[in-house]
Wavefront OBJ file of the C-alpha trace (Angstrom):
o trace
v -17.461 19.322 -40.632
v -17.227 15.792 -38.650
v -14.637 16.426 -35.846
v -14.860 13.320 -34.061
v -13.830 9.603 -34.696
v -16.442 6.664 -35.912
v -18.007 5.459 -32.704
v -17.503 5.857 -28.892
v -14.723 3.859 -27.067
v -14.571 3.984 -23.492
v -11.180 2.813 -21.724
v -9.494 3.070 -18.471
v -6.442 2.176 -16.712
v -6.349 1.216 -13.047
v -6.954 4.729 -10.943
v -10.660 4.618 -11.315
v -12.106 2.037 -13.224
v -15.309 1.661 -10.848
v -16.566 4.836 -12.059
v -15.208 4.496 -15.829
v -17.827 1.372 -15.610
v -20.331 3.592 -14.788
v -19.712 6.526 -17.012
v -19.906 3.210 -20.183
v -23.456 2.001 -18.660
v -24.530 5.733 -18.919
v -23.311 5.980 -22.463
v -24.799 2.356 -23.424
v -21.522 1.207 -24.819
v -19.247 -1.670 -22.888
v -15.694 -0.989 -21.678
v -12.951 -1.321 -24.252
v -10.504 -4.653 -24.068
v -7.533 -3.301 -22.385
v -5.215 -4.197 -19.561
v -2.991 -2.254 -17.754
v -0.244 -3.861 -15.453
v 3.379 -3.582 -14.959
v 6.160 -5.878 -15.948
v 8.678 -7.366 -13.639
v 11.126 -4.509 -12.858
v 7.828 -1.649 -12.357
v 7.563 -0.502 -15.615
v 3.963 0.292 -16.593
v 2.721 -2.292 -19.609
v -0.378 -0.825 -21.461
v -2.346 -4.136 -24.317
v -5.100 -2.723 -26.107
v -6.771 -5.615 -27.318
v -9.222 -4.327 -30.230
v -9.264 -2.259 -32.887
v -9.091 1.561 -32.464
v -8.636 3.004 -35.589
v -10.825 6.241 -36.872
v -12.342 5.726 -33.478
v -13.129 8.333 -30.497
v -11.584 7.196 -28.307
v -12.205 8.362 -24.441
v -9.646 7.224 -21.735
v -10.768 7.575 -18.254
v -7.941 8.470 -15.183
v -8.028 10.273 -12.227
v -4.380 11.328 -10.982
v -5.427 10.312 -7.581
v -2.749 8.061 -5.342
v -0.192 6.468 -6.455
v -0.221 9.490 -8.333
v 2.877 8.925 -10.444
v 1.936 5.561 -11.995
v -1.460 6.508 -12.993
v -0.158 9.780 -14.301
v 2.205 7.384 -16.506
v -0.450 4.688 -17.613
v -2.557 7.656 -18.833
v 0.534 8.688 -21.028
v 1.425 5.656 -22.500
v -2.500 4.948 -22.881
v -2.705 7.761 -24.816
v 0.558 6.956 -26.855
v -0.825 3.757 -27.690
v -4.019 4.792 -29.153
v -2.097 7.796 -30.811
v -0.099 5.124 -32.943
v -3.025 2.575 -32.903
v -4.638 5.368 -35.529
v -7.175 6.557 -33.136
v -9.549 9.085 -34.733
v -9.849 11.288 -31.443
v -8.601 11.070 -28.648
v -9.928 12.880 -25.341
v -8.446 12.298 -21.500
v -11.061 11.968 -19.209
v -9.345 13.173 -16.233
v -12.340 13.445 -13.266
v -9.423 14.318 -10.836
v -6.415 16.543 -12.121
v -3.307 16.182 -9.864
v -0.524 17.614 -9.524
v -2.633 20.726 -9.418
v -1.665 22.757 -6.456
v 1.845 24.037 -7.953
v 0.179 26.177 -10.266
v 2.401 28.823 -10.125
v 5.797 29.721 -8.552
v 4.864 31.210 -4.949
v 8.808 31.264 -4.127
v 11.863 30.975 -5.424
v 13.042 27.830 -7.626
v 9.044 26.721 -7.093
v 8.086 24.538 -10.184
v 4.775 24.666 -11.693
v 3.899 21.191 -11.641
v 0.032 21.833 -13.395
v 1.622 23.230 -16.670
v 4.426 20.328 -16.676
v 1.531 18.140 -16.263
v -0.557 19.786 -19.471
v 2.796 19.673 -21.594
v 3.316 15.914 -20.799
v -0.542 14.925 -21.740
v -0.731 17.239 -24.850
v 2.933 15.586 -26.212
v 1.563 12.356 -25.901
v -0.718 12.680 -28.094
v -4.206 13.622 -26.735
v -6.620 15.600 -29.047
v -8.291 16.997 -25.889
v -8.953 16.428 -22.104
v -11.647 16.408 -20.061
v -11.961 17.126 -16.708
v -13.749 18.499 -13.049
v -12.791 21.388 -10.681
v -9.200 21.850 -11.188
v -7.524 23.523 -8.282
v -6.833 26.746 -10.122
v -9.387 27.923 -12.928
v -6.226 29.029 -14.903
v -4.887 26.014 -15.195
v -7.230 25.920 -18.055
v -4.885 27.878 -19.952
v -1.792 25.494 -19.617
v -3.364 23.342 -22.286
v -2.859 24.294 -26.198
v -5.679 21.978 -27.241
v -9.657 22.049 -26.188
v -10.288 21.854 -22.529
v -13.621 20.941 -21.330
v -14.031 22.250 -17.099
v -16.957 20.613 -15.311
v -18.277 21.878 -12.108
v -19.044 19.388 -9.180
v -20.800 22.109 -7.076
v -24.575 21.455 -8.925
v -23.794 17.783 -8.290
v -23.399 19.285 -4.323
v -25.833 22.097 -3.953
v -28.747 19.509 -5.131
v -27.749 17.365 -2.462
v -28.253 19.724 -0.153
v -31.483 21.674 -1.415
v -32.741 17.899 -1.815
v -32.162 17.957 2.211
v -33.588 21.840 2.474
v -30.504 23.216 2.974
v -31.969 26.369 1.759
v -32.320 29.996 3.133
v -31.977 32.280 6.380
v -30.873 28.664 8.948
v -27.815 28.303 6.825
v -24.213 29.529 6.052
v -21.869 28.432 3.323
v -18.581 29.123 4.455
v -15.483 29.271 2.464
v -12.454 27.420 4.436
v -10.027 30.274 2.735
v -10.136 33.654 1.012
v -9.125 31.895 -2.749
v -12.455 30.135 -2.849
v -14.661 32.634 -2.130
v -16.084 32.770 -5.571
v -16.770 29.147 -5.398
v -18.889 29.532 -2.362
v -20.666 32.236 -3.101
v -22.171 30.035 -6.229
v -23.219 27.713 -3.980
v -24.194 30.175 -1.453
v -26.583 31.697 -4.027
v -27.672 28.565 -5.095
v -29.195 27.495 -1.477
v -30.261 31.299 -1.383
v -27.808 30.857 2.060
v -25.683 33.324 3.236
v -21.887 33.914 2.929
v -18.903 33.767 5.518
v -15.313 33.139 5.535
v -12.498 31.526 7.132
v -9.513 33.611 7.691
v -6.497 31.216 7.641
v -2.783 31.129 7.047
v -0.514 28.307 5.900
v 2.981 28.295 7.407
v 3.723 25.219 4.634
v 2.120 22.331 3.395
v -0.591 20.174 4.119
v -0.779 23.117 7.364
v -2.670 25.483 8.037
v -4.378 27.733 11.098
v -7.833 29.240 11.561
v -7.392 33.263 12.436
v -10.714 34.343 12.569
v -13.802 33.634 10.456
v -15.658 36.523 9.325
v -19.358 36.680 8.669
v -22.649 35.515 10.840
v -22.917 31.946 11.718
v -24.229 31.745 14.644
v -27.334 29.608 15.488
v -27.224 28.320 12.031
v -26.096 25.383 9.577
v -22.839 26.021 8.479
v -21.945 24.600 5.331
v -18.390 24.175 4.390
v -17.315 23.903 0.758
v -14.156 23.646 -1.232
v -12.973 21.814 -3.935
v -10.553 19.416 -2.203
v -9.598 18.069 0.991
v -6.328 16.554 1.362
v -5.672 15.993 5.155
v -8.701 17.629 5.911
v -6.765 20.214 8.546
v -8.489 23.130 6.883
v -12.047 21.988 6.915
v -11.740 20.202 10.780
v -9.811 23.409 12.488
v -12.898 25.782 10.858
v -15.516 23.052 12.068
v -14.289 23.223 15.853
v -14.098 27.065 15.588
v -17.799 27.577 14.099
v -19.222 24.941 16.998
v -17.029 26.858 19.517
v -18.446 30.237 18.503
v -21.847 29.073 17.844
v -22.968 26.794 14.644
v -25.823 24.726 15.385
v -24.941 21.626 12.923
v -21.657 21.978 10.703
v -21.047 19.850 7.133
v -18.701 19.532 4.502
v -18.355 19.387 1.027
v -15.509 18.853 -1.749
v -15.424 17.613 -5.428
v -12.348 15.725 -5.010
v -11.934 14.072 -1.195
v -7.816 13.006 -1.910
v -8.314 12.124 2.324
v -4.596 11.611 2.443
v -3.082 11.178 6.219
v -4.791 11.631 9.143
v -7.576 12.907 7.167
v -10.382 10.666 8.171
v -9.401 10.826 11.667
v -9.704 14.019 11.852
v -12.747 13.783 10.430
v -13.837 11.410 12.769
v -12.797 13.214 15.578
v -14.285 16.527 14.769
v -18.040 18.223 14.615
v -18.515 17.776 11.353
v -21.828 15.908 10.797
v -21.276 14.771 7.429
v -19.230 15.238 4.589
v -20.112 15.073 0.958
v -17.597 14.056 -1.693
v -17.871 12.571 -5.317
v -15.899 9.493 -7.148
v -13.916 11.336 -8.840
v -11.212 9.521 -6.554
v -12.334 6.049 -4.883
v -12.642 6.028 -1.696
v -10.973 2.974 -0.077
v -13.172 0.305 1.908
v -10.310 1.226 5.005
v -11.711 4.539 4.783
v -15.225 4.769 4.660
v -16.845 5.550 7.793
v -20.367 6.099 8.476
v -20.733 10.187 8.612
v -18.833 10.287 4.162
v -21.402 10.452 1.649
v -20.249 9.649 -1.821
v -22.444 11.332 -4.548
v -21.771 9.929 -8.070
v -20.181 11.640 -11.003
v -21.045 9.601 -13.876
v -24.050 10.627 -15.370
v -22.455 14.040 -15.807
v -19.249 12.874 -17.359
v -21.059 10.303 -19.493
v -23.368 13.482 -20.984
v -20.415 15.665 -21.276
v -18.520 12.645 -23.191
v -22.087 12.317 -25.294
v -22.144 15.889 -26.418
v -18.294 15.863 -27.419
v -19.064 12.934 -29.480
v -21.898 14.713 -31.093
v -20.219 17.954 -31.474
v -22.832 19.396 -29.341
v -22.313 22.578 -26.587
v -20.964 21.403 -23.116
v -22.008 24.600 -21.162
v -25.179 23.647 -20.468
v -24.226 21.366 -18.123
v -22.648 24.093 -15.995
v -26.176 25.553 -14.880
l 1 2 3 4 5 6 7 8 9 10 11 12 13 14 15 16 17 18 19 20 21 22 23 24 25 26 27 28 29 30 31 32 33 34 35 36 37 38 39 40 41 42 43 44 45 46 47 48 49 50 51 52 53 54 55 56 57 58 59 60 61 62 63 64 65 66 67 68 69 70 71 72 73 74 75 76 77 78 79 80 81 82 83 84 85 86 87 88 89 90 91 92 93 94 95 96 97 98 99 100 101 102 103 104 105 106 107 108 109 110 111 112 113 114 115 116 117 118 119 120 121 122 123 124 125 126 127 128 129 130 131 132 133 134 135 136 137 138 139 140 141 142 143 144 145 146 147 148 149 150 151 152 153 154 155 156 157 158 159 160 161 162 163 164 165 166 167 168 169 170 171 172 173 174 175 176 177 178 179 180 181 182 183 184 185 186 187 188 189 190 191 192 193 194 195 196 197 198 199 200 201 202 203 204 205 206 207 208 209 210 211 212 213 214 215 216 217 218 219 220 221 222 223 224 225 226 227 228 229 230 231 232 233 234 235 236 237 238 239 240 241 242 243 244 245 246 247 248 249 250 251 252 253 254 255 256 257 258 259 260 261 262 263 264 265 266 267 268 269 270 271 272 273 274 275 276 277 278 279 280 281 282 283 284 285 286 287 288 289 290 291 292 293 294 295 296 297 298 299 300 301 302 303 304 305 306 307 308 309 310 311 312 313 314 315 316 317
């Protein structure tokens, strides 16, 4: 049985549209004829300017900042291809915001991730895409097919690339929730594991109580799967060159780099740190020790074998 639409349409709205570009020259097809702009009073104005009908159709935005009004062009994106008679349609999401209120960890807490899900699956979307969500669970928000990428293959290459690889280094986890995480990549660079030991009085805060694990005279390699202000990953890179790390790094899927995030990156030992485009990166904030490692050829295979009704798990090895 055909599940998908009559040909590949790739479109985007204004969040990302750099690395929508790329995912099209990947896929050999050219962007769709769209524009997305706002009318006098703020209100988010969506012209689709060809033909979608019986089509899959694949519409590409990150919920990076402003959060809010990319969040509503991908609704009324998808609303417009819903009642444009769009065979299929599938949000590309590279970066899923709103993600971090995944569940209620106090009283009157919303749970911003499923509100999210519920919003994108009423507006008509036959499916979504997407890469390292915050919470694995958050999976289970949706009631239509969910496709979950992995960035950390994308990262550990990088790094064995660089011989990153054995008894000289650490992977460190910058909390206790993504332990799993880095012990994949751990494994991966056949590196050993250790820890950081943190608490977070509230938001966007947090302080280093003790990392646990051996470090010392050795590459420590910090993963996680975003960095917001970057407090997290700086406090744990001054503690492992205090207490002994010969050369620290960093890594993320998503670098958000909200704040005083790249001064503190700046300021602090880490070497280098390693992010994708799943969220641009703003000339204002690119300094000379961020290394941007490109997404596109994995989303533009992923979108291939959706298309083609072919298995997307593959790509997680």
């Amino acid at each position: 049985m055909i599940t998908h639409g009559t040909g590949i349409k790739i479109f985007t709205g204004n969040s990302n549209p750099v690395l929508a570009k790329e995912i099209a020259k990947y896929l050999g097809v050219r962007m769709g004829d769209s524009q997305v702009g706002t009318f006098s009073d703020g209100e988010i104005c969506v012209n689709i300017y060809e033909t979608v009908r019986g089509s899959d159709v694949f519409v590409i935005q990150s919920m990076c900042h402003p959060v809010n009004d990319n969040l509503m062009e991908l609704l009324i994106m998808i609303d417009a291809f819903k009642r444009a008679s769009a065979g299929r349609i599938t949000a590309v999401i590279p970066y899923y915001g709103y993600a971090r209120q995944d569940r209620k960890a106090k009283a009157r807490d919303p749970i911003t991730a499923k509100l999210v899900a519920d919003l994108i699956t009423s507006a008509g979307a036959d499916r979504v895409l997407t890469m390292d969500l915050h919470a694995p669970q958050i999976q289970g928000f949706f009631n239509i097919p969910l496709d979950h990428l992995l960035g950390l293959p994308i990262l550990a290459k990088h790094f064995i690339e660089r011989g990153f690889e054995g008894e000289g280094t650490v992977v460190v986890s910058p909390d206790v929730g993504n332990v799993t995480t880095a012990r994949r990549f751990a494994n991966r660079l056949n590196a050993s594991l250790a820890i950081v030991d943190k608490r977070r009085p509230k938001a966007n805060v947090s302080e280093v109580m003790n990392i646990i694990g051996e470090f010392k005279g050795k590459r420590a390699v910090l993963i996680d799967d975003i960095i917001d202000t970057a407090g997290t990953v700086t406090q744990a890179a001054v503690e492992l060159k205090k207490n002994g790390a010969i050369e620290i790094y960093a890594c993320c899927t998503h670098g958000v780099l909200s704040g005083p995030a790249i001064e503190r990156i700046k300021n602090s030992p880490i070497k280098e740190l390693i992010i994708t485009d799943t969220i641009p990166l703003p000339p204002e904030k690119r300094i000379d020790n961020i290394k941007i490692l490109s997404v596109a050829p994995l989303f533009a295979e992923a979108i291939d074998r959706i298309y083609e009704d072919i298995a997307v798990s593959p790509l997680f090895e």
